[in-house]
N, C-alpha and C positions, 0 to 999 in steps of 0.2 A: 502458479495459477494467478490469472490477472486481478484483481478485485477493482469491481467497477462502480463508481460511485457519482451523485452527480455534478455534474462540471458546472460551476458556478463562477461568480468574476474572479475570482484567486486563479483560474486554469491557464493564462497566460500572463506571467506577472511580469513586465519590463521592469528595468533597473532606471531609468530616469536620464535626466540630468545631472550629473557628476559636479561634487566641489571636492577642494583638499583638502586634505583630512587636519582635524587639530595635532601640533607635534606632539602631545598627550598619550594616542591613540599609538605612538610608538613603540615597539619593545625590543631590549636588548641581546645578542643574541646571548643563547644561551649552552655553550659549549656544542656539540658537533652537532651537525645537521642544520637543516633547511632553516634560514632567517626570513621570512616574507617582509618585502616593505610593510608599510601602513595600508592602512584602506583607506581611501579617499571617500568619505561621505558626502554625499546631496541628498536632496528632494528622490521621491520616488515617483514614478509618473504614474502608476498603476491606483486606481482612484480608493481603492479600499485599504492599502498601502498610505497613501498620502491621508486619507481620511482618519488614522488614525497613528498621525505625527512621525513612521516612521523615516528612517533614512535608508537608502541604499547604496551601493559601492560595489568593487572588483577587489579578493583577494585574488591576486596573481601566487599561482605555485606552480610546481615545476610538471611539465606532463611525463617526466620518467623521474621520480626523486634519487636515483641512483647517479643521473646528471643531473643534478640540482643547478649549473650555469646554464644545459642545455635551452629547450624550446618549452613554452608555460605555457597556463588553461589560465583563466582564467572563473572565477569560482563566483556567480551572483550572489551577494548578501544582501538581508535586510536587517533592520535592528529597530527595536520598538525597545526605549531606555526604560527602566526603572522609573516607580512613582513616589519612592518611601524613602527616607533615612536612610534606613536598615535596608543596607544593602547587599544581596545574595550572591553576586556572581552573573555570569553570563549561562542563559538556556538557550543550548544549539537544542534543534526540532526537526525531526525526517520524518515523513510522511508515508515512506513505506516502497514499494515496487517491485525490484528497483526498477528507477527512470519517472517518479511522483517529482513533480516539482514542488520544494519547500519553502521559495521562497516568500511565500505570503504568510507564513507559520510564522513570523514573529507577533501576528496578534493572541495567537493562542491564548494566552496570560489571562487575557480579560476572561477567559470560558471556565477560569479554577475557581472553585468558589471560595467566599471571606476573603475575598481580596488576597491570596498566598500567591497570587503570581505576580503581585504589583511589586514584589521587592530585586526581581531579576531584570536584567536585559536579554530579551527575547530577540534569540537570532534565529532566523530563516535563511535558508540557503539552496537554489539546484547544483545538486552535485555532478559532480561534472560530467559532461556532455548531455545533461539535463536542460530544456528550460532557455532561460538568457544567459546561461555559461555559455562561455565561448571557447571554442566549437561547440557548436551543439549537432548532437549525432541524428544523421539521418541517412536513410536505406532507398523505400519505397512508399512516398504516401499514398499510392493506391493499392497499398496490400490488402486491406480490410474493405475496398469497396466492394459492395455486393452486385450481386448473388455469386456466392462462391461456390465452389462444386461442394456435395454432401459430406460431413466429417465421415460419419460413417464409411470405410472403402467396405463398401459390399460388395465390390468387383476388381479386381487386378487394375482394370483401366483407371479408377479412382485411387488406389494407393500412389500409382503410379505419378500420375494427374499432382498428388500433395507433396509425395516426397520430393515433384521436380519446384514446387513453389517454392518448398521451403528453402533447396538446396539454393535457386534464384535470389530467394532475400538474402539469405548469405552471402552471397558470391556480390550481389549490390551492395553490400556491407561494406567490404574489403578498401570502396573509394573514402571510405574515412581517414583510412591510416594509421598514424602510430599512437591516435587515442586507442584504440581497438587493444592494444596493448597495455594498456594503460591504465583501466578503465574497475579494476576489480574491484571487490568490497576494501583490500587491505589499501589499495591506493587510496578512495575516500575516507577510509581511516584517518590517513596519513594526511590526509587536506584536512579533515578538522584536528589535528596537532596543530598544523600552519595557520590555522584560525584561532585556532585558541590564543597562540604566541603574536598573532598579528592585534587582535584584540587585548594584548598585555595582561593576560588572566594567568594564575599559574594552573589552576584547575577551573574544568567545566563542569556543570549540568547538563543533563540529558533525558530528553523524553524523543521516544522511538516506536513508531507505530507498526507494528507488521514487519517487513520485510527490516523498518528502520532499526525493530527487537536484534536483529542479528548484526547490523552495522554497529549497534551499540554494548555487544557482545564481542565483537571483533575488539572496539576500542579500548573494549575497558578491562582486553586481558592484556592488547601492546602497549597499554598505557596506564594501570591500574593505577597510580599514582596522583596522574592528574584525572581522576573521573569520581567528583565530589560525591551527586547524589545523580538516579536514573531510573527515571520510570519508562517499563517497558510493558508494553502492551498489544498482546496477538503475539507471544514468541515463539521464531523460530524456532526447528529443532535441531540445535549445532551437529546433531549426527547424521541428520538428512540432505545435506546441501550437497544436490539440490533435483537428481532423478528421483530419489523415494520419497522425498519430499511433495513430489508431483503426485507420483502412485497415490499417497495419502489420501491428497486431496479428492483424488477422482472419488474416492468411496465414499468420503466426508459431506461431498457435494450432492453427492447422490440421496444421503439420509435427507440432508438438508430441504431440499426442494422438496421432499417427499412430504417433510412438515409442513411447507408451504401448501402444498396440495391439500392437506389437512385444514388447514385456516379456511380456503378458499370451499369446500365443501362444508365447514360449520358455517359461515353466510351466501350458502346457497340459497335464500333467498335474496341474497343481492345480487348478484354476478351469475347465477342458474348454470352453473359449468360443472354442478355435479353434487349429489349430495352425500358422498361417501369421497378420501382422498385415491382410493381407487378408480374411481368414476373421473375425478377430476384428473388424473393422471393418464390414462385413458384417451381422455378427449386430447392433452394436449401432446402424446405424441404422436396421435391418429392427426393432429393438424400440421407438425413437423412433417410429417411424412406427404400431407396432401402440396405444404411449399415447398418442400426438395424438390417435387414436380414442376410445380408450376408457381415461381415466385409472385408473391401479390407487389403489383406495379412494379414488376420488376427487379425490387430489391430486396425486397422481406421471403428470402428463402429459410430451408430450416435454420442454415447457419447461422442468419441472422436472430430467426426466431430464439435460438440456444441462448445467444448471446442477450438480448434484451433479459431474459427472466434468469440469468445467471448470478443478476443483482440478486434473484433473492435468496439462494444460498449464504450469502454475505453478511445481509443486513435486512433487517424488518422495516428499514424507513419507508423504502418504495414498494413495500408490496400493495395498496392501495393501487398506486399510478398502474401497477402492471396486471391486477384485478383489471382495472379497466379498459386497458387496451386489451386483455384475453378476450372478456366480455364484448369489445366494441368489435374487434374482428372477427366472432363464430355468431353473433346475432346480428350484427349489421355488416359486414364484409369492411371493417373500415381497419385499413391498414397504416393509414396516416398517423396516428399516435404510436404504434409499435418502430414507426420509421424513427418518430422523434427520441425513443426511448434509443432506441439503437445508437444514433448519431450524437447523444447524449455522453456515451462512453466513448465514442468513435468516431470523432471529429472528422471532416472530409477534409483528405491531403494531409493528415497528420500523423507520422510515425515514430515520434521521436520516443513517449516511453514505452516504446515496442523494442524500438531500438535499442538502446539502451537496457532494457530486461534483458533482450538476447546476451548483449554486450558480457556485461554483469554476470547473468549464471553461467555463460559457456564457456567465459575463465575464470571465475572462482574454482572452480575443480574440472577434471577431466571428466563428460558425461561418455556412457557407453557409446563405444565405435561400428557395431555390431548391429545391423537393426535387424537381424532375427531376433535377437534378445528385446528390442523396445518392440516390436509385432506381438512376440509372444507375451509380455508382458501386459500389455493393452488389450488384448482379444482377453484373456487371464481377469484381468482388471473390466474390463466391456458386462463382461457378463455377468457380474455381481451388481455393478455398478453402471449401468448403458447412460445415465445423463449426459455428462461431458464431458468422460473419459479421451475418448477419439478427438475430442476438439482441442484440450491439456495434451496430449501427443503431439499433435502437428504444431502446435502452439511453441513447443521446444522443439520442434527436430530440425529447427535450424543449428543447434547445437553438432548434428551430425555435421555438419562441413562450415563449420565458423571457421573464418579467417585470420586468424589468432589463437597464441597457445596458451592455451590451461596451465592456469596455476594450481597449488594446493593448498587447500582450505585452514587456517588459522583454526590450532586445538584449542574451542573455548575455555579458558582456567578463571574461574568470577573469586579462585580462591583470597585472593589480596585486595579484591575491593571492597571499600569500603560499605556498600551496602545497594540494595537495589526496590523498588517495588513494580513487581509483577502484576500483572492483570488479563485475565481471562475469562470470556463467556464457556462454559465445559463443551458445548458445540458449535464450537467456532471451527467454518470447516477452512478456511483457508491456512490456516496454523493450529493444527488440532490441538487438543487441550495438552496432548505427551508431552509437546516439545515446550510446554511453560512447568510441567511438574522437572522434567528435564534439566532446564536452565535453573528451578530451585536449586533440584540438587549440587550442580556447578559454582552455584553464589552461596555460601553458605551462611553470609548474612543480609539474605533477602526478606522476603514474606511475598506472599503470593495470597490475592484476592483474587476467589471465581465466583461465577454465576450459573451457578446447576441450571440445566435447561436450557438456559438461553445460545442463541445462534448467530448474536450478532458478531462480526470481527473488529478488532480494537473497539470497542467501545466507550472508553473512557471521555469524561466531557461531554456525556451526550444527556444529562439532565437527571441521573442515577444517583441519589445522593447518598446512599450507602457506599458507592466505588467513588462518586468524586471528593465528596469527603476527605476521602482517606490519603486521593493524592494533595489535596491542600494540605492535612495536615504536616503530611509527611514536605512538602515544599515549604510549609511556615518551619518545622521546627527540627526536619530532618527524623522524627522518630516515627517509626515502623509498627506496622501490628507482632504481638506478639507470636513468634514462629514457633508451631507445632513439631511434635517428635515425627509425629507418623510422614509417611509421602502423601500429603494430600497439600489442598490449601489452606492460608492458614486463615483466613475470614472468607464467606460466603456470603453474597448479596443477591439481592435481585436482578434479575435479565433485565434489559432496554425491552420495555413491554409491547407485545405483541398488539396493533394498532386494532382499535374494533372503527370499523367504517361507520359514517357519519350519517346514513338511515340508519345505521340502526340503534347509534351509539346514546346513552343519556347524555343529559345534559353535565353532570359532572365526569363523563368518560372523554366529550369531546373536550373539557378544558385542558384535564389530563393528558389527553392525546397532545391537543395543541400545546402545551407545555415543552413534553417530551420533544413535541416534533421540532419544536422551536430551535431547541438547546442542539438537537443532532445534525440538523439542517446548516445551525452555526458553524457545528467544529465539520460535517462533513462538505460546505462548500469549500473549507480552506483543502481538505485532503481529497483535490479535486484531480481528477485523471484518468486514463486507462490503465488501471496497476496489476501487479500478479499477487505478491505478499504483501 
């Protein structure tokens, strides 16, 4: 399931101007397997990068590490150094996806509070075929230009109509070549090994957002050894990857929006779209239905419609902006801010973390071959849940005819690592809350922080100081909240609060807000892109 957030200057981050690396930066190999040269650090030319002193470079690794002489990807880093003495180590950072580009994530640091991230080296990275890696994968950038035919197939001729889209991005895939093979969660596993040994570290840290919860799950059961401390937030569920993991989501999303709809009917005097979430709900799939027919200027069909307000399943940041475009389009016909909202996830000509998603889930494990099974599944799924169930189907069915074979998925075992801190909103629908009670169970010297209620996905860093807290603490001194007998979590904090709009807000709700909104807006331009997990 994509998660879409807004794209801010972190969303294309170039690597720069190249220098040679200090011999410092060297490391020895270290009995079998892959030895990467050094990095060569320069300057970053990306301005929020540069603005806040980091360096950039190319770890070169191997694009099949099975030939480790064979032919090499090269892997874009950043690094933003340590400002302390006391020095922690290196924090590699994933943003989620897969196909998020991380590499602007080495400012993270500054957003931990009491200064607990000033003592690491903050590495950022796009993993490969992400971003300024090189290759970077691409298919069709006019897949997502609109007006697309209705997700909905309400008629033969519309299933027909997607399954030949989907089977076409596929089949444009295929000119990538033998990344496509290459390209699985255990492979970028494997590239940050070669990063870590190219940075001369014997063990990493790790903070892992969403989809990154499962890459850092992956790592730290082939490599439990070197995986110091790792904060995970929005986890995957290791037993869904990655068709029921979809299923999930469709019904997750479904609740989700429904509370949306909820908000937007308690300030029915702002927005007048309804003063019950039934009313509000109502209206707006009585208006999907009126731009399935006839897209407003052309672009804003349902499809699109879906997709703008799919942010707010997600995340409570942008439900104001998309208040307002609901509002601007059913009382003034003004479709122009919904465009913007759109194009905001949906870059025009850009399908690289589309690409790449594909890439990623449809060789991490074999998905069904069968689509009477994904038909019945999703009609199954449709009817409990009609939001964007149909749009989460065709979204993978390019899995039915990917041009590359499926691997099988890495048994998560957290049993030998050293320790972990978890984090979750309890409805968070794109990594429902199971798969973080889940991953407790698997790390058995974890602790796990939720937020009853709340709906945001990863939210950590977003100005919550009950859960950010707790990841400082735990970055300054490595100690963990005390973990519970029961299956639950083991501390409970407040949700990223639901925003009250600014008619109608006090004066101390709007400082509040702008507080909140400050801190999310921070960490969420860096975790900028069209993502799924």
């Amino acid at each position: 399931m994509r998660k879409i957030v807004t794209a801010l200057a972190a969303a294309a981050v170039a690597a720069g101007t190249l220098a040679v690396a200090p011999a410092a930066t060297a490391v020895q190999p270290e009995g079998p397997g892959y030895a990467p040269p050094p990095i060569k650090w320069g300057p970053c030319s990306a301005p929020g990068l540069a603005k806040a002193g980091a360096e950039c470079g190319f770890l070169v690794a191997p694009m099949d590490y099975a030939q480790p002489s064979g032919e090499t990807v090269q892997i874009a880093v950043s690094r933003v150094k340590h400002k302390t003495a006391k020095y922690q180590g290196v924090m590699l950072v994933n943003p989620g996806g897969p196909g998020g580009s991380g590499l602007g994530l080495s400012v993270l640091g500054r957003n931990v509070p009491k200064h607990a991230g000033d003592s690491y080296d903050w590495i950022g990275f796009d993993p490969r075929g992400v971003g300024s890696s090189k290759p970077a994968l691409t298919c069709d950038g006019n897949y997502f230009a609109p007006a697309r035919p209705a997700y909905v197939p309400s008629t033969p001729q519309l299933e027909s109509t997607w399954r030949a889209r989907a089977k076409g991005y596929a089949e444009a895939c295929a000119k990538n070549g033998p990344l496509l093979q290459h390209i699985k969660t255990t492979d970028v596993a494997q590239d940050m090994e070669s990063l870590r040994k190219a940075l001369g570290e014997k063990q990493i840290n790790y903070y892992g957002f969403s989809y990154g919860t499962y890459l850092g799950q992956v790592y730290s059961t082939l490599h439990p050894d070197r995986m110091r401390r790792m904060v995970l937030d929005g986890n995957v569920d290791p037993r869904k990857v990655w068709y029921d993991a979809n299923l999930d989501q469709d019904v997750a999303f479904d609740r989700n929006i429904k509370i949306y709809f909820g908000w937007l009917a308690k300030y029915d005097n702002v927005y007048h779209l309804g003063k019950t979430g039934s009313e509000v709900e109502r209206l707006w799939y009585a208006q999907q239905r009126k731009l399935d027919r006839n897209p407003a200027g052309g672009v804003i069909g349902g499809d699109e419609w879906l997709d703008v307000f799919l942010q707010a399943g997600y995340y409570v940041f942008g439900w104001e902006d998309m208040a307002k475009a609901f509002d601007g389009w059913v009382h003034r016909g003004d479709w122009q801010a919904l465009k913007a909202l759109y194009e905001k996830s949906n870059a025009p000509g850009d399908d690289n973390g589309y690409a790449v998603y594909s890439a990623v889930q449809c060789t991490d494990t074999q998905w069904p071959q069968d689509w009477d099974r994904w038909r019945r599944d999703a009609w199954a799924t449709q009817n409990r849940a009609p939001f964007e169930t149909w749009s989460n189907t065709w979204y993978n069915a390019t899995c039915l005819n990917w041009p590359a074979k499926a691997g099988k998925p890495v048994d998560i075992d957290g049993s030998k690592a050293s320790g972990a801190l978890l984090i979750s909103e309890e409805l968070d629908a794109a990594t429902p809350y199971s798969g973080s009670l889940e991953v407790r169970k698997r790390y058995p010297r974890s602790s796990l922080v939720s937020a009853p209620g709340g709906t945001t996905h990863a939210g950590s860093l977003s100005g919550v100081s009950c859960v950010d807290d707790r990841v400082a603490d735990y970055l300054a001194t490595g100690a963990l909240p005390k973990r519970v007998r029961d299956d639950r979590s083991d501390v409970q904090c407040a949700a990223v609060p639901q925003p009250v709009p600014s008619p109608v807000a006090t004066g101390a709700q709007q400082k509040a807000d702008a507080l909140t909104k400050a801190a999310a807006e921070e960490k969420q331009s860096l975790l900028s892109g069209l993502l799924r997990f």
